[in-house]
C-alpha positions, 0 to 999 in steps of 0.5 A: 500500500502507497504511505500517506503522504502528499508531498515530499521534501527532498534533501539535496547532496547525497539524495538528488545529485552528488556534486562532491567531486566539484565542491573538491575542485571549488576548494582546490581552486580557492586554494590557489587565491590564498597562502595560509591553506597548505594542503588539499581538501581531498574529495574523501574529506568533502563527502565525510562533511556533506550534509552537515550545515553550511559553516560547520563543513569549514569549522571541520575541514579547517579547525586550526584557521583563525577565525578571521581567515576563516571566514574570508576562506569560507567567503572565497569558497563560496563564491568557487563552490556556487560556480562550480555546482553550475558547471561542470556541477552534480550528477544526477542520481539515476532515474531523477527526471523519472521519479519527479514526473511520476510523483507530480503525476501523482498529485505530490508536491515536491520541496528541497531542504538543505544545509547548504548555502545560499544560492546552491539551490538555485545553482542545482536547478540551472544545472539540472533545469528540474526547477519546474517540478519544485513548488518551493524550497528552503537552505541554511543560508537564508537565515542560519536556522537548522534543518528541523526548522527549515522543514518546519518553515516550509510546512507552514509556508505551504500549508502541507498536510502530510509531508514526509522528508527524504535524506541520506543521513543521521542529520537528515534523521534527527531533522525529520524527527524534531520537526515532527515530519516522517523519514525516508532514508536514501541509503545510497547517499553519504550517511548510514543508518540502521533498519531499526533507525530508519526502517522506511528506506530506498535504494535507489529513487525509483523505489519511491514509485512503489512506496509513494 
């Protein structure tokens, strides 16, 4: 039987695309523009932190930066990563496209929640051009508040009845949790949960024709 939902709110990195081969090749290039980073991000260390909000990625990748080389560091990426998720950008999870239309044929209405900064969302769209299929979304970046309250942000906004969230990590869990939304965990993305944690799971995004 089809869970009861009428629309979903989709996490971003880890569940709709993988774009951290690109964030790497962001951090690298800031590298370049300045002379107190000495050693590369490497794409391991980018896919451990992805999920996480938006300023804790630089507080972990960077601990031993003052904080106001920190937070020009932090700015110089930022500008590096929002080009680099527009081009070469992402890939996209396997039957994407495919999933957003059979939802929207079924009447869902579909949202991004992230952690991630302002003006990423939009990036992912112009590179993926799937803006059409999202009614609505909502980032860090915008105000600096948590997930849970970003998700709580968007319920409310849109007057959704019966969300249900998807994400591919623990944060993504405990989100879902505290905003009192239920979980769908993407277990082909960065994080990894238990059956017990989050027994509601795809593998794959077509698995959500069959639960939704």
């Amino acid at each position: 039987m089809p869970l009861p939902f009428d629309s979903i709110i989709f996490d971003l990195d880890g569940t709709l695309w993988d774009a951290s081969a690109a964030i790497t090749l962001a951090f690298q290039a800031a590298k370049s523009s300045v002379d107190y980073i000495n050693n590369d991000v490497t794409l391991a260390q980018v896919q451990a932190v992805t999920g996480q909000p938006y300023e804790v990625v630089y507080e972990r990748l960077f601990p031993n930066l003052p904080a106001d080389k920190l937070e020009e560091y932090r700015a110089l990426c930022a500008r590096h990563e929002l080009q680099a998720a527009q081009q070469p950008g992402g890939t996209l999870y396997p039957g994407l496209e495919a999933t957003l239309d059979y939802l929207k044929g079924r009447g869902y209405r579909l949202f991004i929640v992230s952690n991630c900064q302002l003006g990423y969302v939009e990036a992912f769209f112009e590179n993926s051009q799937l803006s059409h299929h999202f009614e609505g979304h909502q980032c860090f970046g915008t105000r600096k508040l948590p997930k849970s309250e970003n998700i709580r942000e968007v319920v409310a906004r849109y007057g959704l009845q019966a969300p249900v969230y998807v994400g591919d990590t623990p944060g993504d869990l405990a989100a879902s949790q505290a905003a009192e939304v239920p979980f769908i965990f993407a277990t082909y993305g960065f994080g990894s949960l238990t059956e017990a944690e989050a027994p509601v799971r795809i593998n794959q995004l077509s698995d959500l024709h069959n639960l939704l």
